[in-house]
MARVEX-896438 format. One record per residue (C-alpha): residue number from 1; residue in three letters; x, y, z. Coordinates in steps of 0.05 Angstrom, whole numbers, padded with zeros to 5 digits. Each point is the difference from the previous one (the first is absolute). Layout:
<atoms>
{atom NUM,ALA,{X,Y,Z}} ...
</atoms>
This chain:
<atoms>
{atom 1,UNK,{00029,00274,-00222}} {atom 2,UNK,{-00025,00018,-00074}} {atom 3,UNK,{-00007,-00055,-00040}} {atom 4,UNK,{00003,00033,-00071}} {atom 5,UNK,{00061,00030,-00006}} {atom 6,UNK,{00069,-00023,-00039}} {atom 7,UNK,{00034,-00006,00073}} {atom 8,UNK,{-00048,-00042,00022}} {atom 9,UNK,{00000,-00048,-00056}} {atom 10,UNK,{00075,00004,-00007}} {atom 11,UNK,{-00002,-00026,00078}} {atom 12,UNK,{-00048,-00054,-00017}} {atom 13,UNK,{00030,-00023,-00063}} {atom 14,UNK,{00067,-00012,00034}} {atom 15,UNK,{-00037,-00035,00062}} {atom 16,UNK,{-00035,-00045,-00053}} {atom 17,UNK,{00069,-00020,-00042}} {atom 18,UNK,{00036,-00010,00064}} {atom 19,UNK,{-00046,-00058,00029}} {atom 20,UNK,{-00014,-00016,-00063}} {atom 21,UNK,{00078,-00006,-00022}} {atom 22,UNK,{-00013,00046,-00061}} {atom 23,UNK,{00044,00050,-00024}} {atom 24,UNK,{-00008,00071,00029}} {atom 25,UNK,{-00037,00046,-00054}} {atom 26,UNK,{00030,00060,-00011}} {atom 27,UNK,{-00022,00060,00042}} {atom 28,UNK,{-00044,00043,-00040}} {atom 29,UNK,{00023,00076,-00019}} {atom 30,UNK,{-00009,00058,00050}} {atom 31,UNK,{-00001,-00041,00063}} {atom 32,UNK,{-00016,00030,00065}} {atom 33,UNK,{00051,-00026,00039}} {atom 34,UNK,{-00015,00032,00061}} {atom 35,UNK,{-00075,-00024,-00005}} {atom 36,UNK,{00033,-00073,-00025}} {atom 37,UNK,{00040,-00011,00068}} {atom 38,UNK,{-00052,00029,00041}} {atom 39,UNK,{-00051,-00059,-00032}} {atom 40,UNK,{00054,-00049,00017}} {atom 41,UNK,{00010,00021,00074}} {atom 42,UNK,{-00072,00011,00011}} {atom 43,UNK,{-00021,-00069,-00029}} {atom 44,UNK,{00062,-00038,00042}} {atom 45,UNK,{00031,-00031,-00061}} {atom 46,UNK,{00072,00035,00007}} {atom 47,UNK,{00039,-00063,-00004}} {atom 48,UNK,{-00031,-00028,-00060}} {atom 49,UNK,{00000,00060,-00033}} {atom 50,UNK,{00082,00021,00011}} {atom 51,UNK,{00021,-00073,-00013}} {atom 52,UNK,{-00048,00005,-00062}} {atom 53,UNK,{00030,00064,-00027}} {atom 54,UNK,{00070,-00011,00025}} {atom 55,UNK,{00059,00027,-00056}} {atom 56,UNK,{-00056,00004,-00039}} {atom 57,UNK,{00025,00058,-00046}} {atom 58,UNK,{-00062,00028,-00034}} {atom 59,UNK,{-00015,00023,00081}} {atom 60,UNK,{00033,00072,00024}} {atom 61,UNK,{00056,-00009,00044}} {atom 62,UNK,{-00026,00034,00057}} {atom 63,UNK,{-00069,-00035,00003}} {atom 64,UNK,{00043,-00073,-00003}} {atom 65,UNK,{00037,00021,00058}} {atom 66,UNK,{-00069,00025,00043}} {atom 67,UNK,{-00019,-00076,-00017}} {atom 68,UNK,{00076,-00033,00026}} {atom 69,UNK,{-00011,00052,00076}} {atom 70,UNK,{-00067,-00019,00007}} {atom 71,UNK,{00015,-00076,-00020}} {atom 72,UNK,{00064,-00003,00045}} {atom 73,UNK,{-00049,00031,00054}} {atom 74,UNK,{-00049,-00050,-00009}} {atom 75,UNK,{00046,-00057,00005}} {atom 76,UNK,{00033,00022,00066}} {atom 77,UNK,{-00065,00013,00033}} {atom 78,UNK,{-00028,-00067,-00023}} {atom 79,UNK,{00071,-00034,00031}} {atom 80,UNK,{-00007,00033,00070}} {atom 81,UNK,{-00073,-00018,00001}} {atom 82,UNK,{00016,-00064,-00011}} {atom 83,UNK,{00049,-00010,00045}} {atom 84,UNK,{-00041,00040,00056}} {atom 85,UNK,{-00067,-00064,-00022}} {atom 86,UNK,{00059,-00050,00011}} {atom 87,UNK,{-00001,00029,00078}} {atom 88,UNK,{-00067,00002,00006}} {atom 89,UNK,{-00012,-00065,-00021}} {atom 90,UNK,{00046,-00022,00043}} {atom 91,UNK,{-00046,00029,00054}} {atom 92,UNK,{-00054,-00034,-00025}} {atom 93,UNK,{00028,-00069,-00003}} {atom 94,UNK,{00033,00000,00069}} {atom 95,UNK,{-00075,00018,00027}} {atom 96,UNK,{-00035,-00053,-00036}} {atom 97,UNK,{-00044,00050,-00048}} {atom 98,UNK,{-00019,-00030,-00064}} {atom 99,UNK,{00003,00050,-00055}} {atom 100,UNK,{-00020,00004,-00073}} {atom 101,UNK,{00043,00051,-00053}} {atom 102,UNK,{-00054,00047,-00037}} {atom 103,UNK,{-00013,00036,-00056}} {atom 104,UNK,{00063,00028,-00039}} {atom 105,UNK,{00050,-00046,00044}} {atom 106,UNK,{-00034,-00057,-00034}} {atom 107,UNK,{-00027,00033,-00069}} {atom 108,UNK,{00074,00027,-00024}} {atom 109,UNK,{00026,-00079,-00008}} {atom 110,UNK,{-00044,-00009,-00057}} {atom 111,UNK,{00030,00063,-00040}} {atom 112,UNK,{00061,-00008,-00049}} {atom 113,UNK,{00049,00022,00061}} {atom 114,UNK,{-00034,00011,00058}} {atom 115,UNK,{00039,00069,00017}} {atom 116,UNK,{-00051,00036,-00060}} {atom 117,UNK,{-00055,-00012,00047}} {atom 118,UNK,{00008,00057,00048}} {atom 119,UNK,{-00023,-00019,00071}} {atom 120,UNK,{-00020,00063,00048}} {atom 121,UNK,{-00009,-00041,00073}} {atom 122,UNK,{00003,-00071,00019}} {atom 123,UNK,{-00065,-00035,00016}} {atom 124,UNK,{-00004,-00051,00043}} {atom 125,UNK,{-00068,-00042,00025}} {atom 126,UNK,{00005,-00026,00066}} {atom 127,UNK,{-00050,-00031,00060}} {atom 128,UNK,{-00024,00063,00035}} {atom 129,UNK,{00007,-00034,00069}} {atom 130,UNK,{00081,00022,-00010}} {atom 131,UNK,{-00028,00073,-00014}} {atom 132,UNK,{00038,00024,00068}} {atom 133,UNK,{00059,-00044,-00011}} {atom 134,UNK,{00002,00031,-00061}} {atom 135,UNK,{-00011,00072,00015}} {atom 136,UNK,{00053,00003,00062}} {atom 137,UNK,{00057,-00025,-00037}} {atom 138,UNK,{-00013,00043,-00064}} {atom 139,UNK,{-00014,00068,00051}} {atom 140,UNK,{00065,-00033,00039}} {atom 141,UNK,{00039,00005,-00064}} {atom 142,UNK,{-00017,00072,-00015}} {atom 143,UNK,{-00058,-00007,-00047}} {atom 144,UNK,{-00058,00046,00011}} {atom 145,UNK,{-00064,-00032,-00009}} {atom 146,UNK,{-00039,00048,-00044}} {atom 147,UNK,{-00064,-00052,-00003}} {atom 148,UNK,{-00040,-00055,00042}} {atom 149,UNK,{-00054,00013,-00051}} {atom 150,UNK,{-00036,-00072,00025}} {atom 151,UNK,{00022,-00052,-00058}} {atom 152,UNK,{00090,00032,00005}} {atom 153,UNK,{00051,00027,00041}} {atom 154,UNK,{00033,00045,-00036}} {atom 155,UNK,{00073,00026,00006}} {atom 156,UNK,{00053,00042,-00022}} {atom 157,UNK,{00064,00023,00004}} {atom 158,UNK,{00045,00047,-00026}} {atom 159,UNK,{00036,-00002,-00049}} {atom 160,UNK,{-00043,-00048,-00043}} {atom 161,UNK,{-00031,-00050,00036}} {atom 162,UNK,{-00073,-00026,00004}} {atom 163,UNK,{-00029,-00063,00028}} {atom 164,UNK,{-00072,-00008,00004}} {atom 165,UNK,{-00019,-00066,00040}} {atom 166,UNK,{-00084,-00027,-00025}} {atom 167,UNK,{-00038,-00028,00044}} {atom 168,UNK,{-00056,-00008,-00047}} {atom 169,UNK,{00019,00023,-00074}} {atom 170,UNK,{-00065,00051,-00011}} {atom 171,UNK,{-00043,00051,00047}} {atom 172,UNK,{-00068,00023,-00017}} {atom 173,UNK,{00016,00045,-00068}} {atom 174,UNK,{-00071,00025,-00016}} {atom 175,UNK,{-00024,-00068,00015}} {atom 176,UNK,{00053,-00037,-00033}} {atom 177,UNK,{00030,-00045,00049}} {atom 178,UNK,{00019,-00082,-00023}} {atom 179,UNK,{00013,-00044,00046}} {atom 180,UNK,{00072,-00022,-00023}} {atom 181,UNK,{00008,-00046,00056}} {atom 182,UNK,{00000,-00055,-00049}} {atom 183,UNK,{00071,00010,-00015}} {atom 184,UNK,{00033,-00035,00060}} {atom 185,UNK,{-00035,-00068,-00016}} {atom 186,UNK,{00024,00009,-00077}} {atom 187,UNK,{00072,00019,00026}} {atom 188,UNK,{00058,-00039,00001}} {atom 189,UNK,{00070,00001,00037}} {atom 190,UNK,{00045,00025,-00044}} {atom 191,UNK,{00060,-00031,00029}} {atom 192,UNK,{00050,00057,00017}} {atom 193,UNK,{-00024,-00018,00082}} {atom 194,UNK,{-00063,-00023,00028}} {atom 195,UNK,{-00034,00062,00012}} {atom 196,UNK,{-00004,00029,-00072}} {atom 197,UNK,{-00056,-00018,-00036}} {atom 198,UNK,{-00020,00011,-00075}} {atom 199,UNK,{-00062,00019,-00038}} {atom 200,UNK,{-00025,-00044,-00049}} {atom 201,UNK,{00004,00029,-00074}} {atom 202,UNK,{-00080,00008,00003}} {atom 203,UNK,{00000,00040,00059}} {atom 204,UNK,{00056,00053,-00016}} {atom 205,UNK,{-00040,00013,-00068}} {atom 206,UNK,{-00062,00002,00047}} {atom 207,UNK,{00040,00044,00046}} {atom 208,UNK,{00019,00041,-00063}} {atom 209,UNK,{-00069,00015,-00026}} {atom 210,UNK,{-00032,00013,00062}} {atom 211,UNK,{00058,00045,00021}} {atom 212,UNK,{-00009,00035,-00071}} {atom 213,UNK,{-00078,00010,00015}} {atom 214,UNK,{00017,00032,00057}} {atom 215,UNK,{00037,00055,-00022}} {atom 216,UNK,{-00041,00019,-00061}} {atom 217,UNK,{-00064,00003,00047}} {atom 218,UNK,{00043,00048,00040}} {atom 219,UNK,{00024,00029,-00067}} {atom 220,UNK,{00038,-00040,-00033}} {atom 221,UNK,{00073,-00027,-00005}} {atom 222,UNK,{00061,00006,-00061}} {atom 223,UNK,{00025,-00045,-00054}} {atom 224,UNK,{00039,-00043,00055}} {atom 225,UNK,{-00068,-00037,00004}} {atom 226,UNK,{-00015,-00009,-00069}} {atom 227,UNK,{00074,-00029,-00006}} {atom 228,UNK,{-00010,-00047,00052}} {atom 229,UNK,{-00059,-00029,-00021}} {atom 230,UNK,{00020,-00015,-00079}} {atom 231,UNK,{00065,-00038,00040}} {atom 232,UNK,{-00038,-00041,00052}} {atom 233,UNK,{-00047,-00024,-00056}} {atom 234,UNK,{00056,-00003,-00058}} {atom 235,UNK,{00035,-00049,00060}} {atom 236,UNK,{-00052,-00040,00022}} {atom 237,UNK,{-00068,00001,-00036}} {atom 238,UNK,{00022,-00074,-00030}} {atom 239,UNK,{00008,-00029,00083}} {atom 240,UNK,{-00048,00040,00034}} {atom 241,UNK,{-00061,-00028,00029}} {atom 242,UNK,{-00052,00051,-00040}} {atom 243,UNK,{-00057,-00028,00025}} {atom 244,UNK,{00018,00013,00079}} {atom 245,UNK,{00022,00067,-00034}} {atom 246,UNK,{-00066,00020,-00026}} {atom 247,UNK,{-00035,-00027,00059}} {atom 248,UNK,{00036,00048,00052}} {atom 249,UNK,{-00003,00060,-00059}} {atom 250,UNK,{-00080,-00005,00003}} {atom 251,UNK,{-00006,-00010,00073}} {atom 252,UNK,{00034,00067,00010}} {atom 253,UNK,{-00036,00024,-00048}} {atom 254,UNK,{00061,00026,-00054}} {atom 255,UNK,{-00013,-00053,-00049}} {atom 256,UNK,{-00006,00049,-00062}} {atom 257,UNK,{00051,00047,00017}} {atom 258,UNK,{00053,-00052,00005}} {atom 259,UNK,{-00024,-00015,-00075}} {atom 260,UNK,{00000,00066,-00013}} {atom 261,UNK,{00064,00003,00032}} {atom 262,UNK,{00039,-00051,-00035}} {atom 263,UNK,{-00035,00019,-00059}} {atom 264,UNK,{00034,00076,00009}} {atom 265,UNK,{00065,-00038,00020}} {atom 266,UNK,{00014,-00040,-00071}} {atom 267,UNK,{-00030,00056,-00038}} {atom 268,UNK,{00053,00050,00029}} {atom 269,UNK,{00060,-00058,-00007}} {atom 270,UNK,{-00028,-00010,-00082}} {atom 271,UNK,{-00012,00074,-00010}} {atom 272,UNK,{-00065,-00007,-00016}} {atom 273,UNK,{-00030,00053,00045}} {atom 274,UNK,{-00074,00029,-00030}} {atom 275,UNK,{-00039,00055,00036}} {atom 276,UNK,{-00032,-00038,00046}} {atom 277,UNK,{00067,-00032,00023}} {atom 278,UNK,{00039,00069,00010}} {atom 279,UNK,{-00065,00036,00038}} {atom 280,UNK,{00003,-00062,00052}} {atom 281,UNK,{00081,00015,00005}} {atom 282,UNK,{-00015,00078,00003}} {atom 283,UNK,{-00050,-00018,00064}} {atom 284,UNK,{00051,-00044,00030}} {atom 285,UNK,{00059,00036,-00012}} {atom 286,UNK,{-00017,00073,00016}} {atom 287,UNK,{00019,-00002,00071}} {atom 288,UNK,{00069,-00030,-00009}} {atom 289,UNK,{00019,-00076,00031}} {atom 290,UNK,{-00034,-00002,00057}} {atom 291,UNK,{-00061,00041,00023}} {atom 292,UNK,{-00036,-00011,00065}} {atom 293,UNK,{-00032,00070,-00002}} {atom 294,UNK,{-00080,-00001,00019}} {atom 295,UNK,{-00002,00066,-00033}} {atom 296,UNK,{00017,-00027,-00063}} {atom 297,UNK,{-00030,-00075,00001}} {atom 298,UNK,{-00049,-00029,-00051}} {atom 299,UNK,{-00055,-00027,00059}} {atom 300,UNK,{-00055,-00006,-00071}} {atom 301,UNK,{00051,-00062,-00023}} {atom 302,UNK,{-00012,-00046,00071}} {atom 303,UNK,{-00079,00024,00007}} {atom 304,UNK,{00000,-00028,-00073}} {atom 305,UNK,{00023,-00057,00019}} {atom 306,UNK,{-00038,-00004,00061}} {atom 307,UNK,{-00067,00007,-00051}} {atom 308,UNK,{00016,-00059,-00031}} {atom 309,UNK,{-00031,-00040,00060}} {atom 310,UNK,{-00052,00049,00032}} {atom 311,UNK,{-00029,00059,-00034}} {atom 312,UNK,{-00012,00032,00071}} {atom 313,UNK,{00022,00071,00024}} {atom 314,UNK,{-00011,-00009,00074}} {atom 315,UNK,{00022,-00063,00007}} {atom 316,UNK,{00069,00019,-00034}} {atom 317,UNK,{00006,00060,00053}} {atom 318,UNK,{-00025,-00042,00050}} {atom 319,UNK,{00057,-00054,-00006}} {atom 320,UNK,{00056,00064,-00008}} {atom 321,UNK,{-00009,00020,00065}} {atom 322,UNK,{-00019,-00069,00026}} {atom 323,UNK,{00037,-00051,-00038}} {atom 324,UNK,{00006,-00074,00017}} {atom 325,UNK,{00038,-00019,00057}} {atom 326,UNK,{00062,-00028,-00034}} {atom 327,UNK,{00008,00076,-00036}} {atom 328,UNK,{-00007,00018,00073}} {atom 329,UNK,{00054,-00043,00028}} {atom 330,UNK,{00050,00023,-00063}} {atom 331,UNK,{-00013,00073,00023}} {atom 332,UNK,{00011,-00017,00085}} {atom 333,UNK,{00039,-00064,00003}} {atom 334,UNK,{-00006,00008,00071}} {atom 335,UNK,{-00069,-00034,-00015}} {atom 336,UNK,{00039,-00071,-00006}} {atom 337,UNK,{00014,00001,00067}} {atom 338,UNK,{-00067,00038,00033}} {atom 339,UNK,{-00049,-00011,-00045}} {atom 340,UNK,{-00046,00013,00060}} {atom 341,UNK,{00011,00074,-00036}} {atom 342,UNK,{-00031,-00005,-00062}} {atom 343,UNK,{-00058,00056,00022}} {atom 344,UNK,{00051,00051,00029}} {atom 345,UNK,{00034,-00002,-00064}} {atom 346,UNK,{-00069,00002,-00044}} {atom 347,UNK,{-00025,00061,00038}} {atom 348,UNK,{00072,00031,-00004}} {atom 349,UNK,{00000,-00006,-00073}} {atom 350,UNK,{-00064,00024,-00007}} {atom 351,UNK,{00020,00065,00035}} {atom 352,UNK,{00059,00012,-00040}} {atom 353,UNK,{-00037,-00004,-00057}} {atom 354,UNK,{-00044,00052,00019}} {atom 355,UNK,{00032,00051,00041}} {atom 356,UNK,{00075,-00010,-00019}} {atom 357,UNK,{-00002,-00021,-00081}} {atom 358,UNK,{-00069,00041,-00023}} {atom 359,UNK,{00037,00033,-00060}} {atom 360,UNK,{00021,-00071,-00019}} {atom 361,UNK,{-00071,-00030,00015}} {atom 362,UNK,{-00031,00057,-00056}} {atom 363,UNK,{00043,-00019,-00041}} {atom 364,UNK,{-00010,-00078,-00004}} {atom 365,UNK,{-00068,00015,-00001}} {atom 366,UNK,{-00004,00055,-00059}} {atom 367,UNK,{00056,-00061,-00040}} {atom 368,UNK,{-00065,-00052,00021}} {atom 369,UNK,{-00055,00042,-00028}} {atom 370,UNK,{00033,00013,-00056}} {atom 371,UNK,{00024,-00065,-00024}} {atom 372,UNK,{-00074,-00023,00019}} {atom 373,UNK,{-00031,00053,-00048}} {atom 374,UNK,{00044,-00023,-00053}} {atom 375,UNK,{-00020,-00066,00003}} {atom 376,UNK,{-00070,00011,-00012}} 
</atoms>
């Protein structure tokens, strides 16, 4: 996504006056409107954007009704999905598996109407000693399970639906790998049954950030992020418990890019982006919302952070390809059960790493010598 361009800004501006219940600016002259709905699809904001613009008359017919067939799209997908969760919840409760609503599920109740937060899957966290309850009925239902990547179960279905089912809510990222397990004691029944739990405020923004800071080591993520975060702060930063916020920031070691975050966040909302502000959006954004592609990740930002504790090459490469055990056990929950297998899973990591990922391995290591030279 380019940043500085008049479709870009027109997106943004009416992003900002529709949370913001501002007017809608005029669009500038000479739009793009191919380029302007592309943005929009590619960034996930369809319904805000078409209920935003709706009879607006200073928009060309055509482009307004793009907006209403995507929007009317978007709505019927989000009702089936929802109505295909209300089954599998069902599942769930009749089995006794406590589960926890993630990420956008719980993130779009905060927005002005919750339909202008787009939602792509359904995220769920639940105990991983359900994993094969879980997987037979989903494979039973017609899903095909297109990941058992260690910490979810992922599955789809045609024509629309995605369910990913955490066991643990991160996997070793280039060494980045918190230990969210705080979040059941935090979480509360929410009421609807006794099996559905929610997060505390604290831990979705935790969730949030750390979610963020994985995609922009792995490239970076879109403006959905940015938008999230000025809401869950606008909502709650007068409640929240800050200090058990800063706390878990620094112990996962993403204490100044959440500033630098938020700081992005109300810059963007009071249009009060400098240089600084829109290279940082230009490095996040470039890859559209979600990027988990090695190829294009920015390893120099994590071994930066790692630097702040230990200045030490080797012992950085060292604890890639051997991390701590609970890393470990994120990657092969099968470890909860047999930990008797920690080794085996040690040495088969450390074989992957060197016969089966050696383009990767240069490549960490050329991002680690590099960020170390600059720091000197």
């Amino acid at each position: 996504m380019k940043i500085e361009c008049k479709e870009s800004y027109f997106f943004f501006d009416v992003i900002i006056a529709t949370i913001k219940g501002e007017p809608i600016p005029a669009p500038p002259e000479d739009m793009n409107w191919n380029l302007f709905l592309k943005t929009v699809l590619e960034q996930q904001f369809v319904s805000l954007i078409a209920s935003a613009l709706e009879n607006n008359s200073e928009i060309p017919t055509d482009v307004l009704d793009e907006l209403k067939k995507y929007k009317n799209n978007e709505f019927k997908r989000i009702l089936f999905v929802q109505n295909e969760f209300n089954e599998i919840k069902d599942m769930l409760i009749s089995n006794g598996i406590r589960y926890m609503p993630l990420k956008g599920s719980i993130i779009r109740t905060y927005y002005p109407k919750s339909s202008y937060r787009q939602m792509s899957d359904i995220d769920l966290l639940c105990d991983y000693a359900h994993h094969n309850t879980i997987c037979e009925y989903m494979l039973n239902r017609g899903y095909t399970q297109v990941s058992d990547g260690g910490n979810t179960d992922d599955f789809t279905k045609d024509p629309y639906y995605t369910f990913e089912f955490h066991h643990d809510l991160f996997k070793d990222v280039y060494g980045f790998c918190p230990d969210f397990s705080f979040v059941w004691d935090n979480a509360k029944l929410n009421g609807v049954n006794e099996y559905e739990y929610d997060m505390s405020p604290e831990d979705v923004y935790l969730h949030s950030i750390a979610h963020m800071y994985k995609h922009f080591i792995l490239g970076g993520f879109g403006i959905k992020f940015i938008v999230d975060n000025y809401i869950l702060v606008t909502a709650n930063e007068s409640s929240w418990n800050r200090k058990y916020i800063d706390k878990k920031l620094a112990e996962m070691k993403i204490f100044d890019f959440e500033r630098q975050v938020v700081k992005a966040s109300f810059d963007f909302f009071d249009h009060n982006l400098d240089k600084k502000q829109s290279e940082f959006f230009q490095k996040a954004f470039r890859y559209g919302t979600f990027c988990n592609d090695e190829d294009k990740s920015n390893v120099e930002e994590i071994f930066n952070n790692y630097q702040k504790d230990n200045n030490s090459v080797f012992k950085y490469v060292f604890l890639r390809i051997f991390p701590p055990k609970y890393r470990i056990k994120s990657m092969y929950p099968i470890l909860n059960e047999k930990p008797y297998l920690y080794p085996w899973f040690y040495i088969k990591r450390l074989f992957v790493k060197i016969f089966k990922g050696p383009k990767k391995v240069f490549r960490e290591l050329n991002y680690i010598f590099k960020a170390k030279k600059n720091k000197e």
